[in-house]
N, C-alpha and C positions, 0 to 999 in steps of 0.2 A: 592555473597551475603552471610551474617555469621547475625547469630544469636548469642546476648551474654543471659544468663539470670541470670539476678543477683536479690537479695534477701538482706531487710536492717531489721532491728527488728523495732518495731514498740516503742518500748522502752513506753509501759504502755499508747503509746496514741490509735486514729481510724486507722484501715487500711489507710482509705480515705488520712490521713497525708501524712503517709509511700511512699503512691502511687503519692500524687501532688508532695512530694519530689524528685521521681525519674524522674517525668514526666517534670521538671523543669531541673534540673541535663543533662538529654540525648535527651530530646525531645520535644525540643522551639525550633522556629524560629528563632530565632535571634544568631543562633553560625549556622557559613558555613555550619557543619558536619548534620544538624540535621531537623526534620520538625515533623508532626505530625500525629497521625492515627487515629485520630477521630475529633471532630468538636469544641472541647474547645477552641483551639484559632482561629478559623475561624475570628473571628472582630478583634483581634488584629494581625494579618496577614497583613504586609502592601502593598498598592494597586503594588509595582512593585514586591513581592513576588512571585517567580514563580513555577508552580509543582515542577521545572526541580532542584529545588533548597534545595527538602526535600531529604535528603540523608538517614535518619535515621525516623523512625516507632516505636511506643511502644507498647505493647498489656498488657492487664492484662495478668496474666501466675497463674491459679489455681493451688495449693500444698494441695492434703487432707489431712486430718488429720491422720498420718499414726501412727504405735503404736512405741513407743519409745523405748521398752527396758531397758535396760544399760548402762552406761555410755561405758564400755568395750566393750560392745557388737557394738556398734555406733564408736566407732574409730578402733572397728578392720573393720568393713564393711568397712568404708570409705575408708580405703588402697585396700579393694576387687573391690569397685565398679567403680573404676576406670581403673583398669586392666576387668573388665566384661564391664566398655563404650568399650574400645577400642574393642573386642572381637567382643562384635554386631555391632560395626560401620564397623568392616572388616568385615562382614559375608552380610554388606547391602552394601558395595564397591563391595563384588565379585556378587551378584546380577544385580547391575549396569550394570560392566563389561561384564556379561554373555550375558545381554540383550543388551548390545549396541555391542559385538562382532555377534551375531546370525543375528542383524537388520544391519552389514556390515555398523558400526558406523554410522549407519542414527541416528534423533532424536526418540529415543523411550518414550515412554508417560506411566511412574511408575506412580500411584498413589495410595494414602492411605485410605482404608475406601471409595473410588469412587471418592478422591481429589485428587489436585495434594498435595504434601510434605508439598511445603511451606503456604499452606493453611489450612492444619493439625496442623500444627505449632502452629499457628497464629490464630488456635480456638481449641487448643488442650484441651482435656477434660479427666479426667482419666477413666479409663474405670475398674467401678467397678464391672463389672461380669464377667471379665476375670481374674481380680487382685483383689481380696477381700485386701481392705485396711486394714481393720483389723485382721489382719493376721500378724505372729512376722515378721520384717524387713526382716531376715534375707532367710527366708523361701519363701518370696515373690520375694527376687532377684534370689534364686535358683530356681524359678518357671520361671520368665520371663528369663532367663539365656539357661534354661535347652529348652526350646521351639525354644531356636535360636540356640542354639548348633543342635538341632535333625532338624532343617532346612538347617542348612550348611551342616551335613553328608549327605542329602538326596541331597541336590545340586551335591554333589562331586560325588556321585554315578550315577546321572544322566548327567553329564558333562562326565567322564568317558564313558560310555556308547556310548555315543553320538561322542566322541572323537576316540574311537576304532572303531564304523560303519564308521566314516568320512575318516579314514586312511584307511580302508580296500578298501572304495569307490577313493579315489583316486590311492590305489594300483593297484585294477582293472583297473581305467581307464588310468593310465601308463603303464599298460603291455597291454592294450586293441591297445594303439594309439601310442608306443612307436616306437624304432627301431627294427631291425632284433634280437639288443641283450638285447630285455625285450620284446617284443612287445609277447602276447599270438598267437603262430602261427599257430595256429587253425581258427585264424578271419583273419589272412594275406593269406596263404598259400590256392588256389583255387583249385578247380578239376584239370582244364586246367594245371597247372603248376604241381602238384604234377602226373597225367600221364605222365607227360613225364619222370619222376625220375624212378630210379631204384633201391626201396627200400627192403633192406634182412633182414631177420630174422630166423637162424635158429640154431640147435646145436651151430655149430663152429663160425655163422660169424652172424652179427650185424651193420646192419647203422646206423652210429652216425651222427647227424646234429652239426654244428659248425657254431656261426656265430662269424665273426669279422670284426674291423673297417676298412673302407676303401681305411685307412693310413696303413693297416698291409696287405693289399691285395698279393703286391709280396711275399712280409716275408714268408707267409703263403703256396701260390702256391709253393714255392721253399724250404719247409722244412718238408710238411707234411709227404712224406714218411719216413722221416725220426724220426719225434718226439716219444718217446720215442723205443729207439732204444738198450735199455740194458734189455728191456724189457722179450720178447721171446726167447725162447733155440732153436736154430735151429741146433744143435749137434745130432749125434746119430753113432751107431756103426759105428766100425774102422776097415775096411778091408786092408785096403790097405798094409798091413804089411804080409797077405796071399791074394793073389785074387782068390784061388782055394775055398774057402770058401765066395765068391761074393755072397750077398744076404741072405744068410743063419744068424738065429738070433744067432751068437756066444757070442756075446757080450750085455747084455740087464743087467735093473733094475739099483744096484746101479755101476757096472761097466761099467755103459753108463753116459759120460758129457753130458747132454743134451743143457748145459750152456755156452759149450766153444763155441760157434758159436752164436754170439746174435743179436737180431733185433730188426724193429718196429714192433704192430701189424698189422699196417696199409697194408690191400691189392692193390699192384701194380696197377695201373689203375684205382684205384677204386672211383677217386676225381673226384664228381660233383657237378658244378655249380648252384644252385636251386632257389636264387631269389635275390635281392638287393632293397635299396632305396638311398637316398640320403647320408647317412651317414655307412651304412652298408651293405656288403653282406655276405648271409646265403649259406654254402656247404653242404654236407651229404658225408661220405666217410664209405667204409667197413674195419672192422676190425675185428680179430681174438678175438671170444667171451673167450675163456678162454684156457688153456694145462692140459693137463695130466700128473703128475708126475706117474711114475712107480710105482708100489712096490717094495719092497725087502725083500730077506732073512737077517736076521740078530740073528746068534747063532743057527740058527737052526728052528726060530719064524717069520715068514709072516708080515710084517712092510707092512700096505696099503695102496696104492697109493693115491694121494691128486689131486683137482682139482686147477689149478691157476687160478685165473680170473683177464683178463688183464682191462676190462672198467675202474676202478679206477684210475690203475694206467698212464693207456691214458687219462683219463679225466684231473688226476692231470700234467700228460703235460701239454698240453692244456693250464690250470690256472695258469702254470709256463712263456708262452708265452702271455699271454693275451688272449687268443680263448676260445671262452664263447662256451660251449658243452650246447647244447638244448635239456631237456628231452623229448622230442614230439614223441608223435604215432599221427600217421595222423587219424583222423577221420572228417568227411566233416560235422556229427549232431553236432557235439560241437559249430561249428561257431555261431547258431541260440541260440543255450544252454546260450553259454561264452552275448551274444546280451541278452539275456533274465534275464541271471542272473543280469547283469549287469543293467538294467532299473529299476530289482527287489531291488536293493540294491540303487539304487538312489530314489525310493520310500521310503523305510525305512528309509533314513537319511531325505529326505524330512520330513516324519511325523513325527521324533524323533527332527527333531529341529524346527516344529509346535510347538511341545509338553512340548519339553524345554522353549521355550519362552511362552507359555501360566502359566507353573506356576511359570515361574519369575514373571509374572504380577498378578500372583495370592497371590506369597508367599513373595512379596515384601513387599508390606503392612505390613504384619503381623513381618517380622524382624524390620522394622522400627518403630512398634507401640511397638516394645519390648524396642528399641534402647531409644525413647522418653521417656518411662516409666522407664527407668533406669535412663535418663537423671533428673528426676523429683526426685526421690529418691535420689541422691547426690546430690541436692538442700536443702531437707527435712534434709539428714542427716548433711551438713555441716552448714547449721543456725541452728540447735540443739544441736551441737557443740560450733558453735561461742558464739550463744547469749544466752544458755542455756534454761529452762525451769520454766516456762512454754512455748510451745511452742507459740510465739508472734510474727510472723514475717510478713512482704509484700512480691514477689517476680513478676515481670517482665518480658518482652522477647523484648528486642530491635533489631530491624530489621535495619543492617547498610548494605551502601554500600560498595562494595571493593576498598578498598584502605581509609577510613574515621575509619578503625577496631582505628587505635591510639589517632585520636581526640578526638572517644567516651569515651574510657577509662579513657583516661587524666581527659575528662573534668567531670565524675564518679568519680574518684581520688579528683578531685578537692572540689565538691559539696559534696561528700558524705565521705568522707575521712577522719581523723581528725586532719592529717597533710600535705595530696595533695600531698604528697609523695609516690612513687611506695618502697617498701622494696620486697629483696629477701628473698623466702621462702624458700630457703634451699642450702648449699655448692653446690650441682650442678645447682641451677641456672634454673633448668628443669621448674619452676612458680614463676610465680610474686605473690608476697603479695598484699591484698587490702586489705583495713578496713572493707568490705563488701564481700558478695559470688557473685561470680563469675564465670561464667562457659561460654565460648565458644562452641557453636554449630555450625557444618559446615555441612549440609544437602546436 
């Protein structure tokens, strides 16, 4: 359904003219596209005329008397006010959108003032304590302008909002319900199964859990001792060249390779099996928490020894094979914790897309009464344009159906035109010329 509302000058006669003219033009029964919205031609209606058969509605369409200005002032607005339609028409499409994505594209029920749209429309009134009409043009579009802009920004920060709790909430609940290699293992991982494990933590050595898929299963069993294996210095003094000095530290700091003998940090035996599902299972293996570089004398000055720490560079194994290392400390209160948070945070998005959708239905209205009110104004200005001043004009709102948009205008062209010819208004073609104003509305 599209609303057009066009506007003809009354050219020094009554309104009343102006209006049987248009109401003759787009909305008689007697052309396929068209019928009528009040009771004038009821008796000349003939008896096989059927509802099903009016495609087209006319309504009056009030224009106030708004203050003129300039001639200048009036054709620069006129280029403004059609880049600020589109502005608020996008700003009531992402309302739309917002509230039919929240309602999981059911039918959602906007309406204007406690109507639906198109019955705002279709009794639209300007609303002069919002919009002082006497007030300069230009002041009054940066007013209704400026109200729909500060409604979109509050949109975007509430959709944000709303869009950041959402993602957090479904990150929880993939790691809540996922596999071994995201699933939070605090909610998987039981009493029962973690007694049986043999978990270290001390100076030298460290349980690492590792899970991987269930396609790398062998891969894994058959290479762990070995991943990162240039790792560790397993070097240290060199007797063998005296063995009467067997044990004694003859050789230490920087005249010790500590490097020439290298390994993993992973400890022999130390792979256990801890739990699986269907697509993954989860190990824990011990490894060498970090080494001790020596000091040295160097010139006669004490150079201090450093600690190496291996975890990274065994982890970034790991991410070189595919085996996802699991930052987990076992604690058995977290499971009830990770269950709580987690309900805690499906409440918040609960209420935050209550809260979303109640002031789309709130602040709906109000961009739309801004969108119409704009729409009413490039009416005002483009018949004080066309037909000059004193201001004398009629103006309209014809209600067509989809697919009858080309008949109406034709047969507007034709009735009201002075040559029933469509001419282009400008090298790109972007609008059609009419002898009359014209404006499409798509609600």
């Amino acid at each position: 359904m599209s609303y057009y509302i066009t506007a003809i000058s009354n050219s020094g006669g009554a309104p009343e003219q102006a209006y049987r003219k248009m109401q003759s033009a787009g909305a008689c029964p007697e052309r396929a596209f068209a019928g009528t919205c009040g009771i004038r031609y009821e008796r000349s209606i003939p008896s096989w005329w059927s509802v099903r058969n009016i495609m087209t509605q006319m309504f009056k369409f009030e224009v106030p008397s708004l203050t003129v200005g300039t001639l200048d002032t009036l054709m620069n607005l006129s280029d403004e006010l059609g880049k600020t339609d589109n502005i608020i028409e996008g700003i009531v499409r992402k309302i739309e959108k917002t509230s039919g994505d929240l309602a999981d594209r059911r039918t959602v029920d906007l309406s204007v003032g406690g109507v639906p749209p198109a019955r705002y429309i279709q009794q639209f009134a300007w609303d002069s304590a919002k919009y002082p009409n006497r007030r300069p043009l230009k002041e009054l579009v940066s007013v209704i302008s400026g109200g729909a802009v500060a409604i979109d920004e509050e949109l975007k920060q509430l959709t944000q909002s709303y869009g950041d709790k959402t993602v957090a909430l479904q990150e929880m609940k993939r790691r809540k319900g996922g596999n071994l290699l995201s699933a939070e293992l605090n909610d998987v991982l039981t009493e029962d199964i973690m007694r049986k494990i043999n978990v270290v933590d001390t100076d030298y050595l460290k349980s690492i859990f590792i899970a991987v898929a269930k396609s790398a299963q062998e891969v894994f069993e058959g290479s762990i001792y070995s991943l990162a294996d240039n790792v560790v210095g397993y070097g240290g003094p060199d007797w063998s060249s005296d063995p009467t000095k067997l044990g004694e530290p003859v050789s230490y700091g920087s005249n010790v390779d500590r490097h020439k003998i290298r390994g993993s940090p992973v400890v022999p035996g130390s792979l256990q099996r801890v739990h699986s599902d269907d697509d993954s299972i989860l190990y824990v293996v011990t490894i060498l928490k970090s080494q001790y570089e020596a000091g040295y004398y160097e010139n006669d000055e004490f150079q201090p020894g450093t600690q190496v720490d291996f975890e990274e560079e065994f982890a970034k194994s790991c991410r070189e094979k595919r085996f996802i290392v699991r930052d987990f400390s076992w604690d058995p209160s977290q499971s009830s914790k990770a269950s709580m948070a987690l309900e805690q945070l499906r409440v918040e998005v609960d209420g935050m897309k209550s809260a979303l959708m109640r002031w789309c239905k709130n602040h709906y209205g109000d961009a739309f009464v801004a969108w119409m009110h704009i729409k009413v104004i490039r009416v005002f200005v483009e018949s004080v344009l066309r037909y000059g001043l004193p201001v004398d004009f009629t103006a309209v709102l014809y209600k067509v159906h989809q697919g009858k948009e080309n008949d109406l205008v034709g047969a507007l062209d034709k009735e009201l035109g002075s040559t029933g010819d469509i001419k282009e208004m400008d090298d790109d073609g972007d609008e059609d010329y009419h002898d009359f104003v014209l404006l499409k509305f798509d609600p």
